[in-house]
C-alpha positions as semicolon CSV with decimal commas, in nm:
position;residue;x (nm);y (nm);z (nm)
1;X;-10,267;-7,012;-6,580
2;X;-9,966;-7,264;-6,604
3;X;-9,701;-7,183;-6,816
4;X;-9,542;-7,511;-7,000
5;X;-9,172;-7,549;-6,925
6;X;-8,916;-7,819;-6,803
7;X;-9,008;-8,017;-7,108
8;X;-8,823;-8,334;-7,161
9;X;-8,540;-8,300;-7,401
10;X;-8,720;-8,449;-7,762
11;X;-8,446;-8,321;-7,968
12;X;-8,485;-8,471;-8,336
13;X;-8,220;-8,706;-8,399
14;X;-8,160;-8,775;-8,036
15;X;-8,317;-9,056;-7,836
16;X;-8,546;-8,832;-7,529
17;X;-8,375;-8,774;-7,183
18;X;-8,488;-8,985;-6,909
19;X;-8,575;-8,703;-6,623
20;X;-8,635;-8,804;-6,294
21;X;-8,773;-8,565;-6,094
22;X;-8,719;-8,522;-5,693
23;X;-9,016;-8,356;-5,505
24;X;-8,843;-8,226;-5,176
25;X;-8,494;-8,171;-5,055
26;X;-8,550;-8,301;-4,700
27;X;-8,306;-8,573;-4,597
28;X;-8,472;-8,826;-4,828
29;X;-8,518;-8,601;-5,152
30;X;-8,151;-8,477;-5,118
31;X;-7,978;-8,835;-5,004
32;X;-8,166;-9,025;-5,333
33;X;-8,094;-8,763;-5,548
34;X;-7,680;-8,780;-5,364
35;X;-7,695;-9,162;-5,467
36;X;-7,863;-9,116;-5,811
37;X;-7,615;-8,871;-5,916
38;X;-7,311;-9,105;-5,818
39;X;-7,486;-9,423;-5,946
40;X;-7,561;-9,242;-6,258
41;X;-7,251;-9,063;-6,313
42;X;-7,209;-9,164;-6,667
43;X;-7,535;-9,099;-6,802
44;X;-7,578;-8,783;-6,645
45;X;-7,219;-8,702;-6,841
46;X;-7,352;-8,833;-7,186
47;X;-7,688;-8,628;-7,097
48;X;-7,932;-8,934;-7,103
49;X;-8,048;-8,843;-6,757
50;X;-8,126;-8,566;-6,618
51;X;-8,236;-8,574;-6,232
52;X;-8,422;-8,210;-6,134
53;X;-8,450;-8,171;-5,792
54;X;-8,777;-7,883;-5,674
55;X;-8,775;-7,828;-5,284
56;X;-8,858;-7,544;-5,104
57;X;-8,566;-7,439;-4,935
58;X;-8,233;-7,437;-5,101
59;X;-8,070;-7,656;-4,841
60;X;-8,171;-7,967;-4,634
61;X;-8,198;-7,952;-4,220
62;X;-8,070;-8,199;-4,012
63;X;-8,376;-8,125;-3,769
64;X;-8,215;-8,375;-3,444
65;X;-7,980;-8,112;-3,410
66;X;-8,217;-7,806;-3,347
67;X;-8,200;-7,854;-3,029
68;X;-7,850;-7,841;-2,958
69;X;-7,857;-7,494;-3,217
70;X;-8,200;-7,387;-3,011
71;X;-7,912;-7,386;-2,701
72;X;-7,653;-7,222;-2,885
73;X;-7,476;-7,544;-2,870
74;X;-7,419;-7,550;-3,254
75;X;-7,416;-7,280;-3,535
76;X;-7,719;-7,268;-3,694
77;X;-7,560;-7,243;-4,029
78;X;-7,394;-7,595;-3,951
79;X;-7,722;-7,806;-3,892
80;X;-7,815;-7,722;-4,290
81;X;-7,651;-7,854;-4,574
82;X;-7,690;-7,665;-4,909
83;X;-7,774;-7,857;-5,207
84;X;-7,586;-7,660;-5,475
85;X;-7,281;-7,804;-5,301
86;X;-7,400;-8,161;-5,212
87;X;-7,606;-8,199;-5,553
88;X;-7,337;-8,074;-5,854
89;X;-7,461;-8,319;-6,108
90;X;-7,819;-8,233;-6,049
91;X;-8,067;-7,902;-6,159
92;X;-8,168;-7,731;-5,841
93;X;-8,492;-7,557;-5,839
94;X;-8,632;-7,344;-5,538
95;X;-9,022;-7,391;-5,560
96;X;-9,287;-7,597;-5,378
97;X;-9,464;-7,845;-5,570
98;X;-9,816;-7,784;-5,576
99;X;-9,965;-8,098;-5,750
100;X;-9,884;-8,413;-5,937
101;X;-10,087;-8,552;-6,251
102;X;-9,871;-8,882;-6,257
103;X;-10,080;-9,028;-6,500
104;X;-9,982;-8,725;-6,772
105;X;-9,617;-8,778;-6,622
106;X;-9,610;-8,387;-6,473
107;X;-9,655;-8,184;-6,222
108;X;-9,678;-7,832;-6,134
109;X;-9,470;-7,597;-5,932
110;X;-9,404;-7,312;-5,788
111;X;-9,090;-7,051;-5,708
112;X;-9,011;-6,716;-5,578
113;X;-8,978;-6,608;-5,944
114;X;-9,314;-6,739;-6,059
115;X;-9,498;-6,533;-5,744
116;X;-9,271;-6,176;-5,895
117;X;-9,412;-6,265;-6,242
118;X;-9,741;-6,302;-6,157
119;X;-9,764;-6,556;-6,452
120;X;-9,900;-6,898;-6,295
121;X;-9,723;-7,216;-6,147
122;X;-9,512;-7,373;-6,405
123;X;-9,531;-7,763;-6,515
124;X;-9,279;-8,009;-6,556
125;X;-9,264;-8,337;-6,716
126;X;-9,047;-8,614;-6,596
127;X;-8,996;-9,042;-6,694
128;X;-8,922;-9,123;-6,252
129;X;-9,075;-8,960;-5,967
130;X;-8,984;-8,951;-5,632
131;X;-9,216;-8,789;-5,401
132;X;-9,029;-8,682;-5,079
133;X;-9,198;-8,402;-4,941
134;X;-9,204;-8,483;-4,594
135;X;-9,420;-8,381;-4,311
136;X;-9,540;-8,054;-4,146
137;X;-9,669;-7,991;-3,785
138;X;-9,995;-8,121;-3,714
139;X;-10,208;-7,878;-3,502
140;X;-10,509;-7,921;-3,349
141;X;-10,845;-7,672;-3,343
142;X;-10,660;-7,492;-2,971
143;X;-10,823;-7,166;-2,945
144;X;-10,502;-6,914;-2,928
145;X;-10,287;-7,217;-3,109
146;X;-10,250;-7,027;-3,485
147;X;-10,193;-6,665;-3,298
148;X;-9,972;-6,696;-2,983
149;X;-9,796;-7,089;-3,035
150;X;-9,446;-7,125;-3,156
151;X;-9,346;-7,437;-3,397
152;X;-9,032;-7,657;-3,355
153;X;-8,986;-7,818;-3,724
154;X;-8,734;-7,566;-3,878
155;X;-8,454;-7,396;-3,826
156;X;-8,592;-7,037;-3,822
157;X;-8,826;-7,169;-3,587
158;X;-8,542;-7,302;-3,355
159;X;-8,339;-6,972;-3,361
160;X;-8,676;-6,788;-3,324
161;X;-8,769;-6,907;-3,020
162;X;-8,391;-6,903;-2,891
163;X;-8,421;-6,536;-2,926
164;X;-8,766;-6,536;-2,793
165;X;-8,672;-6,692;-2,462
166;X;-8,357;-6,494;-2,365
167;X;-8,595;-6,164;-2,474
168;X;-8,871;-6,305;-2,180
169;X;-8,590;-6,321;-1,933
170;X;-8,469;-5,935;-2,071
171;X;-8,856;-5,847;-2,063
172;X;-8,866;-6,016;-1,673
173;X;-8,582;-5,801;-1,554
174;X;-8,652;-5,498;-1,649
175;X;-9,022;-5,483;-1,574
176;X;-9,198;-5,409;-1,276
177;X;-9,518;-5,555;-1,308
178;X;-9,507;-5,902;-1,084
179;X;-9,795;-6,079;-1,341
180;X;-9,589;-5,965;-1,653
181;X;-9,274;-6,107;-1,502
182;X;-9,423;-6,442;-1,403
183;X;-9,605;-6,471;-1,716
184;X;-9,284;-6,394;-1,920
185;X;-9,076;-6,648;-1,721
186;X;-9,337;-6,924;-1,795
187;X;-9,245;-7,172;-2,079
188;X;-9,494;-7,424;-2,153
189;X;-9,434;-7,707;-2,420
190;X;-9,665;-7,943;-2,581
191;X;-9,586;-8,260;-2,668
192;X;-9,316;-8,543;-2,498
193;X;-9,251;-8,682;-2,788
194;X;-8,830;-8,621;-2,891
195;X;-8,936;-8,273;-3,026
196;X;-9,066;-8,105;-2,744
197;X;-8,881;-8,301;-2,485
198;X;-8,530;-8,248;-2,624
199;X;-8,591;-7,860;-2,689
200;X;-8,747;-7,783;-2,352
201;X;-8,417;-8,012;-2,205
202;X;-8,189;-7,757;-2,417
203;X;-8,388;-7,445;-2,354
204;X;-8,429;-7,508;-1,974
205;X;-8,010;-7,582;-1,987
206;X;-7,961;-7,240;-2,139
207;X;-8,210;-7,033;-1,922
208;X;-8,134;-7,184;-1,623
209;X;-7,726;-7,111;-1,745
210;X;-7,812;-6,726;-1,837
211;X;-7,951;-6,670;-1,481
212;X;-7,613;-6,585;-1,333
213;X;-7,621;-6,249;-1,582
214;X;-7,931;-6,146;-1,482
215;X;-7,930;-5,927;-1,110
216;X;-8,283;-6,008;-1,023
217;X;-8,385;-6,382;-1,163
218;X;-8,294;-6,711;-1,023
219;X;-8,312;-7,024;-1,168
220;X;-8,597;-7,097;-0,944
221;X;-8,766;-6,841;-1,082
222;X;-8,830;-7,010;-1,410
223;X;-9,142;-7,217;-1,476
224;X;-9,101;-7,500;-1,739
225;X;-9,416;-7,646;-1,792
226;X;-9,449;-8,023;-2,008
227;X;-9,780;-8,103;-2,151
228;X;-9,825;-8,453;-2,263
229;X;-10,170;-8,580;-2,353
230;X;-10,054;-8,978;-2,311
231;X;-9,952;-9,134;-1,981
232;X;-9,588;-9,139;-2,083
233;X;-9,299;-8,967;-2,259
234;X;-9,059;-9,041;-2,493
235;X;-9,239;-9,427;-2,577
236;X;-8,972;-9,512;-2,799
237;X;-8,686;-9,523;-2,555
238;X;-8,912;-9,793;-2,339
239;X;-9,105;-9,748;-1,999
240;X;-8,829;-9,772;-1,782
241;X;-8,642;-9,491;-1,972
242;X;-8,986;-9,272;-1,986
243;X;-9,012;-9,300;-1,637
244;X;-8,613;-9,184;-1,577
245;X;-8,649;-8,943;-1,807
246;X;-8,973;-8,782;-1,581
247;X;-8,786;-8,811;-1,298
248;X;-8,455;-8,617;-1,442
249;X;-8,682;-8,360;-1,551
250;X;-8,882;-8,320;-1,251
251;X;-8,566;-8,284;-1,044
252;X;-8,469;-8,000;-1,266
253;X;-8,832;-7,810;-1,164
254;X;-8,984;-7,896;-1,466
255;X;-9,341;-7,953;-1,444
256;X;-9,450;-8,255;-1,616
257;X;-9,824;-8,326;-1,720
258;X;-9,927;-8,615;-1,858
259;X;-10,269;-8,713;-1,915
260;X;-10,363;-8,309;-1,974
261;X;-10,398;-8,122;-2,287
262;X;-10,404;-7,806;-2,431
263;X;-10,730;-7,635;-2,457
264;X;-10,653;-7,306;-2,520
265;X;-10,343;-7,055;-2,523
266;X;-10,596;-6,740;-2,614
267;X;-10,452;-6,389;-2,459
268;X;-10,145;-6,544;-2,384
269;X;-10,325;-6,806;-2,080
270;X;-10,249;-7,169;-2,144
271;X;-10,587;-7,311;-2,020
272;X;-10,482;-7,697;-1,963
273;X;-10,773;-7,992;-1,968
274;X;-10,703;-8,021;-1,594
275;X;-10,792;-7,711;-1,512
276;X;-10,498;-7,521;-1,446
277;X;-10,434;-7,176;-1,636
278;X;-10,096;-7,011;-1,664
279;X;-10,004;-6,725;-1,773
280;X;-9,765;-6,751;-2,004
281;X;-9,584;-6,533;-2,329
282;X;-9,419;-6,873;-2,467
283;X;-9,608;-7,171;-2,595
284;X;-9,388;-7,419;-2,766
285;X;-9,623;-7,680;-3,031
286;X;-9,451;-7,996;-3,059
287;X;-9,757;-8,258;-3,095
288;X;-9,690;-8,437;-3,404
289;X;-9,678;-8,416;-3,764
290;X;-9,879;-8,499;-4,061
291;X;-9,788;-8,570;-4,425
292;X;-9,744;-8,261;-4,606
293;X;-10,100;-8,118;-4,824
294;X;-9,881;-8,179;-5,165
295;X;-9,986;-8,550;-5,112
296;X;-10,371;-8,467;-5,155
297;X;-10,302;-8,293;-5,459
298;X;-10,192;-8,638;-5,668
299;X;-10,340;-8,919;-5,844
300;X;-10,171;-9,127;-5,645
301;X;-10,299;-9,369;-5,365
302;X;-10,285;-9,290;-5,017
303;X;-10,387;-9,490;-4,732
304;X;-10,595;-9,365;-4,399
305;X;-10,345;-9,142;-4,288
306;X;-10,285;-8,936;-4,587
307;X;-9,934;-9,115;-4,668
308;X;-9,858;-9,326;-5,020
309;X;-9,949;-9,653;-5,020
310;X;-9,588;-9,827;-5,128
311;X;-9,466;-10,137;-5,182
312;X;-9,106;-10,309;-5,013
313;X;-8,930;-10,180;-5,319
314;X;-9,031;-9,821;-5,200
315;X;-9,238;-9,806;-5,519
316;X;-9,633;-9,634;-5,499
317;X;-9,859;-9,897;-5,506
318;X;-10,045;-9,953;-5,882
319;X;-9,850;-9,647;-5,953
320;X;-9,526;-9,747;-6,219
321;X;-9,169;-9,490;-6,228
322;X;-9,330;-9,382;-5,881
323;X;-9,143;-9,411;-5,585
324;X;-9,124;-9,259;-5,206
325;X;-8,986;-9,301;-4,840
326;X;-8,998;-9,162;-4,514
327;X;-9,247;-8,972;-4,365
328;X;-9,473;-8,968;-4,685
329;X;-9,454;-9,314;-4,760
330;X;-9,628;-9,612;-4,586
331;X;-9,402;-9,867;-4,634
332;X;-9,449;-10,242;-4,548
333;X;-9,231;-10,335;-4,285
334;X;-9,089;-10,672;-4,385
335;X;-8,930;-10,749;-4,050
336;X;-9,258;-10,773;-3,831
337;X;-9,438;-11,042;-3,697
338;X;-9,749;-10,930;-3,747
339;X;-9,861;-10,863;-4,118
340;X;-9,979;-10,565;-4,188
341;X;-9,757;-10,366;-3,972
342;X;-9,581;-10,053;-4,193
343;X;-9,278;-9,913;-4,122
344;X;-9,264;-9,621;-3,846
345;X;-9,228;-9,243;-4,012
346;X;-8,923;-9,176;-3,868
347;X;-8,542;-9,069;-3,895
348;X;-8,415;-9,439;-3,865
349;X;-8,590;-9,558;-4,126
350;X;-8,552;-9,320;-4,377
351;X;-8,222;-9,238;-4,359
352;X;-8,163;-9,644;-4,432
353;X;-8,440;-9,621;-4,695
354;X;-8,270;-9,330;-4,905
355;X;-8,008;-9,638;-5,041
356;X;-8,261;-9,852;-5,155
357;X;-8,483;-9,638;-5,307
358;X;-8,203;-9,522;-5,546
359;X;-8,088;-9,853;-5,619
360;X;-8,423;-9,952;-5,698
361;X;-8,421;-9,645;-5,962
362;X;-8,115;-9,715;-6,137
363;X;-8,223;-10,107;-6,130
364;X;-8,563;-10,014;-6,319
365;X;-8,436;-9,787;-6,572
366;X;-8,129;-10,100;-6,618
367;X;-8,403;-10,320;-6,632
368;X;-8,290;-10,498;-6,337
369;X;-8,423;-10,678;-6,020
370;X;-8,506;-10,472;-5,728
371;X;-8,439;-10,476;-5,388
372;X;-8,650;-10,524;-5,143
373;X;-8,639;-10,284;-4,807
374;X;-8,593;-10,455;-4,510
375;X;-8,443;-10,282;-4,160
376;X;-8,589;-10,440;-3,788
377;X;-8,587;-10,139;-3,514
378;X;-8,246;-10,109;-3,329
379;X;-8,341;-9,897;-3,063
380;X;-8,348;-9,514;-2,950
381;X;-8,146;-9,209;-2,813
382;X;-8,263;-8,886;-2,656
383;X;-8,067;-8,630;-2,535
384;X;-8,186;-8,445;-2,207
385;X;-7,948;-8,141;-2,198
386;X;-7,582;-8,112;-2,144
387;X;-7,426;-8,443;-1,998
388;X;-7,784;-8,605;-1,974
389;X;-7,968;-8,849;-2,162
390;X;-8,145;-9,156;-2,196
391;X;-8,084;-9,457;-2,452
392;X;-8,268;-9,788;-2,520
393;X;-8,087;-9,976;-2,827
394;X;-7,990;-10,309;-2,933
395;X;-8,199;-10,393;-2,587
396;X;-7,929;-10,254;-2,333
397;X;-8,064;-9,945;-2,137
398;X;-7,880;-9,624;-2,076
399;X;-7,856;-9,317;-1,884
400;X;-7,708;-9,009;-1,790
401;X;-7,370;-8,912;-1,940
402;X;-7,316;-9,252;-2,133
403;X;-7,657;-9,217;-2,346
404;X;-7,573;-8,834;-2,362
405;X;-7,233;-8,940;-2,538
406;X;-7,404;-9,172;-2,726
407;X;-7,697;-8,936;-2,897
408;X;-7,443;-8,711;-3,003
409;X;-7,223;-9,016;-3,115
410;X;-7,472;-9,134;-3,365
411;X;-7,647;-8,816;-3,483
412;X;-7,279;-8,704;-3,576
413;X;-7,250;-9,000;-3,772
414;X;-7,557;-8,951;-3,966
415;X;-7,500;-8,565;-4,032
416;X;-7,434;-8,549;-4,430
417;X;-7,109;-8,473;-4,529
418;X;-6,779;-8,487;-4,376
419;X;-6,742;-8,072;-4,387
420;X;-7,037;-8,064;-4,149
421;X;-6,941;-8,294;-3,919
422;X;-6,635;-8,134;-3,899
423;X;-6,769;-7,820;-3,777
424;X;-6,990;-7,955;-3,547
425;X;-6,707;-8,166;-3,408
426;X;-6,523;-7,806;-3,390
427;X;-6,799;-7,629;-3,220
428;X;-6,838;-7,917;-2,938
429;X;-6,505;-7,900;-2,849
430;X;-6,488;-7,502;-2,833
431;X;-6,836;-7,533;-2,641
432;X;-6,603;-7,711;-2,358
433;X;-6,372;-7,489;-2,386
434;X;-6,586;-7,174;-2,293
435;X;-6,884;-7,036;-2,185
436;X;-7,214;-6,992;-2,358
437;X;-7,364;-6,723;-2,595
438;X;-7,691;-6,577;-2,416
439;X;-7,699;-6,315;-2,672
440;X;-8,079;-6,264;-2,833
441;X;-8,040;-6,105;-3,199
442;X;-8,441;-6,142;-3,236
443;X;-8,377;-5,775;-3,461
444;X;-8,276;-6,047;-3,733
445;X;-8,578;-6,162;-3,787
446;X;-8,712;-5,780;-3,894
447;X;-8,384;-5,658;-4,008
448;X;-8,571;-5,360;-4,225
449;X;-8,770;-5,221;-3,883
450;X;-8,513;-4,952;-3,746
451;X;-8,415;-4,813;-4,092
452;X;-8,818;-4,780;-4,126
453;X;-8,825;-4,582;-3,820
454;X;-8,547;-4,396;-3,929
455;X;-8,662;-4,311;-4,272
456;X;-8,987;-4,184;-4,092
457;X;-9,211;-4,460;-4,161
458;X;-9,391;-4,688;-3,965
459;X;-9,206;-5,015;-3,920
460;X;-9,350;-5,322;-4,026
461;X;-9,375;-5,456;-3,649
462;X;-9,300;-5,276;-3,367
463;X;-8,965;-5,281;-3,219
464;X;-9,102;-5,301;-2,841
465;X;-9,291;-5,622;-3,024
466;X;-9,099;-5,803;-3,213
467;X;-9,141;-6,134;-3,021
468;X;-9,501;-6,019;-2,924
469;X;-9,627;-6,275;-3,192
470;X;-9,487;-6,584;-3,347
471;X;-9,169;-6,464;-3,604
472;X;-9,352;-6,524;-4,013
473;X;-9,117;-6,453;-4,268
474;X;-9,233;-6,324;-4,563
475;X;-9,184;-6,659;-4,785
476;X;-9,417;-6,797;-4,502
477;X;-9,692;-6,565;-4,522
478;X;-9,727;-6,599;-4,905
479;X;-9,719;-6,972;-4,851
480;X;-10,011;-6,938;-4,638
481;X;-10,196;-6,748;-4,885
482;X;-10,157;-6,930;-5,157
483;X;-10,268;-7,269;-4,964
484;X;-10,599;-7,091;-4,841
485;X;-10,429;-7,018;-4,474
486;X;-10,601;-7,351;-4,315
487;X;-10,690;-7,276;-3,933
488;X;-10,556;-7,532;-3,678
489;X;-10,737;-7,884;-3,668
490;X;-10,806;-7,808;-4,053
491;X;-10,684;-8,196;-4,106
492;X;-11,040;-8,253;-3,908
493;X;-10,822;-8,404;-3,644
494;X;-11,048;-8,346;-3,332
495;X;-10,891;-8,134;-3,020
496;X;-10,743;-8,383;-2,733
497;X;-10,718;-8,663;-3,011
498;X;-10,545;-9,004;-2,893
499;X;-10,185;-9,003;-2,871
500;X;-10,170;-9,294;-3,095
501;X;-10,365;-9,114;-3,368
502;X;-10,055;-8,883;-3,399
503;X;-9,804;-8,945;-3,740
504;X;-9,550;-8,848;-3,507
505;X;-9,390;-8,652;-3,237
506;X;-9,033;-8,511;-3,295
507;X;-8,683;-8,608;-3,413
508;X;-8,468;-8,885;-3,229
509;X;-8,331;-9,170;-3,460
510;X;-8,670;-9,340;-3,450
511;X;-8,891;-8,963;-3,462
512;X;-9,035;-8,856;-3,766
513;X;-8,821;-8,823;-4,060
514;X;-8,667;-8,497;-4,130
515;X;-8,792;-8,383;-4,522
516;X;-8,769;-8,668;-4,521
517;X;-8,648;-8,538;-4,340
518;X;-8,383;-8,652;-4,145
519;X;-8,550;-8,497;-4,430
């Protein structure tokens, strides 16, 4: 049952309020809806517009940084940015839209309140849409994958699997089983794309760091393990830059696979497609994104990859007061030789496209030209730990400390809001200044389970077990019920599909978009 609400404002004796409505608060939902608010400033006052703003969580992640907070590097409370503060003029709503009917002008959402109620989704009608819901992991059909695999998208996934490696090295000390130990210190990451390479840089940084605390492991001891189903890593930095990258990994004792997939992780064995098997407790999914499900769930057109057909203006195709960007959007990329080619889902884009988009709002309700989006690729940055990196951009190549210096240069540039960068700025310099944190508070993550035990129940997961399987929060599991809990591969993706058929692969300043999504 849907209850009506969010009506548009039809008060008699009062023209109707213009409502645009922003589907996602990734970095492209909460950046239009930043420049809509400041371009509309006066007719927000007067209350001709009102701009409503549904995403799922109440703040937006700034996902190249995760990481850098994965390593302790940064506060995880600093690589999110809360939209109450950032969006004052707007009407923040926590909920998850669930479909749009753009030819009635509504859709329908839902919120933690509707799911207490038990009274239905709720619909909302609105004059402007802007459809920004980003992307989620793509997964493949891995036997294992949905049980034993960790994601890297969010930032409870980031902290998550923080916790979850410095718990392996706890479990590794203190046990004295030899196949439990090697199996604990065994880290094995899918995907070379910015994701997975960046996070098993960081991770590798820390463990190999938090080795001089533990009596009885050595660095030497630890097995990182890269799984890369291409011939190659990190293809937007350029071949050269791949190959250095490889090469600074390998001399770290990182075991880099190319050419192999993942063909199963079941009973916690990562069974590769060349044959190898490794034990393992930690299996780190990194292999690409997909537009989110919302998309399915419209009337509007999408093109062979499940993303909005859109014009330069950012507009949907056929589709009028629709618009979209980043990683949902298949936008025509203006700058390319070759006709035909679309712009590339990632950061770089949409963080340029966010400007344009809302100009191209206020110009349609003003009746006035719009713009059309135009940006040619300027290059990449990947960070491979502390002090390490590799850069290709404006066609000049670098490596080591300079491209290190560089990646953080830029991503603190594009980090919304001066207060943030501030206190990432902060926490770099005090980072220098001492040592790291190697302290696992994985108890977070089930903060009810000793009062449980105390109160003489049985807790909700085992405290021996808390990191036995993937950390679900409770928002997560209802999520999963309510979209039908889709196995692995349920995009019909087959398993060991081509590198190229991929929407993505992680979060440099040409990866994916965050929420897009750098939003």
């Amino acid at each position: 049952m849907v209850k009506a609400a969010y009506s548009r404002d039809t008060t008699p004796g009062t023209s109707p309020r213009t409502r645009i409505l922003v589907a996602g608060g990734g970095y492209v939902g909460m950046y239009t809806a930043i420049r809509l608010q400041q371009k509309l400033k006066r007719e927000l006052e007067r209350g001709d517009v009102e701009i409503v703003v549904v995403s799922a969580e109440p703040y937006m992640t700034y996902q190249p940084f995760l990481p850098e907070a994965a390593a302790g590097s940064i506060s995880p409370r600093h690589v999110v940015v809360p939209l109450r503060r950032v969006l004052y003029r707007c009407k923040i709503v926590s909920g998850e839209v669930r479909s749009v009917d753009h030819a009635k002008r509504t859709a329908t959402f839902t919120t933690l309140a509707t799911e207490e109620e038990g009274a239905g989704a709720i619909q909302i009608g609105y004059d402007e849409l802007v459809l920004a819901p980003g992307s989620v992991s793509r997964t493949l059909p891995v036997p294992g994958l949905a049980e034993y695999a960790i994601g890297f998208k969010t930032v409870e996934e980031a902290i998550g699997l923080r916790n979850h490696v410095i718990e392996q090295m706890d479990i590794a000390s203190s046990t004295r089983e030899p196949a439990l130990r090697d199996a604990a210190l065994t880290f094995v990451v899918v995907g070379g794309g910015y994701a997975g390479v960046e996070a098993l840089a960081e991770l590798e940084d820390m463990a190999r760091y938090a080795t001089r605390y533990y009596h009885n492991i050595k660095p030497e001891d630890l097995k990182w393990v890269l799984v890369e189903a291409s011939n190659r890593i990190l293809p937007e930095v350029g071949e050269e830059m791949g190959k250095y990258a490889i090469r600074e990994l390998r001399a770290r004792n990182i075991d880099v696979r190319l050419d192999t997939r993942l063909d199963s992780c079941e009973n916690r064995v990562a069974v590769l497609s060349d044959g190898s098997r490794l034990p393992t407790r930690t299996v780190v999914w990194t292999a690409g994104v997909r537009p989110a499900p919302v998309l399915a769930a419209t009337d509007l057109p999408l093109n062979e990859r499940g993303r909005l057909k859109c014009t330069a203006e950012l507009a949907v195709e056929g589709a009028e007061h629709a618009w979209s960007a980043g990683d949902a959007a298949a936008v025509p990329d203006v700058t390319a030789e070759e006709p035909g080619t679309e712009c590339a889902p990632n950061a770089q884009h949409a963080v340029r496209q966010t400007k344009v988009l809302a100009e191209n709002i206020v110009a349609s309700l003003r009746g006035e030209p719009l713009q059309t989006y135009a940006h040619k690729y300027v290059g990449s940055v990947a960070s491979l730990g502390l002090h390490k990196g590799v850069a290709h951009v404006y066609g000049r190549k670098l490596k080591g400390y300079p491209a290190w210096l560089m990646h953080r240069a830029y991503h603190l540039s594009r980090m919304p809001t001066f207060n943030r960068k501030a206190r990432i700025l902060a926490e770099w310099t005090l980072s220098g200044l001492f040592k790291r944190e190697i302290v696992s508070l994985g108890s977070l993550e089930h903060p009810r389970a000793e009062f449980e035990l105390a109160a003489g129940g049985v807790p909700s997961r085992p405290l021996a077990r808390r990191h036995e399987d993937p950390p679900m929060s409770a928002r997560e599991r209802r999520r999963g019920q309510a979209r039908g809990a889709r196995p692995p591969g349920a995009s019909g993706a087959p398993s060991g599909a081509a590198p190229e058929d991929r929407e993505g692969k992680g979060k440099g300043p040409d990866a994916p978009a965050p929420g897009t999504e750098e939003g």
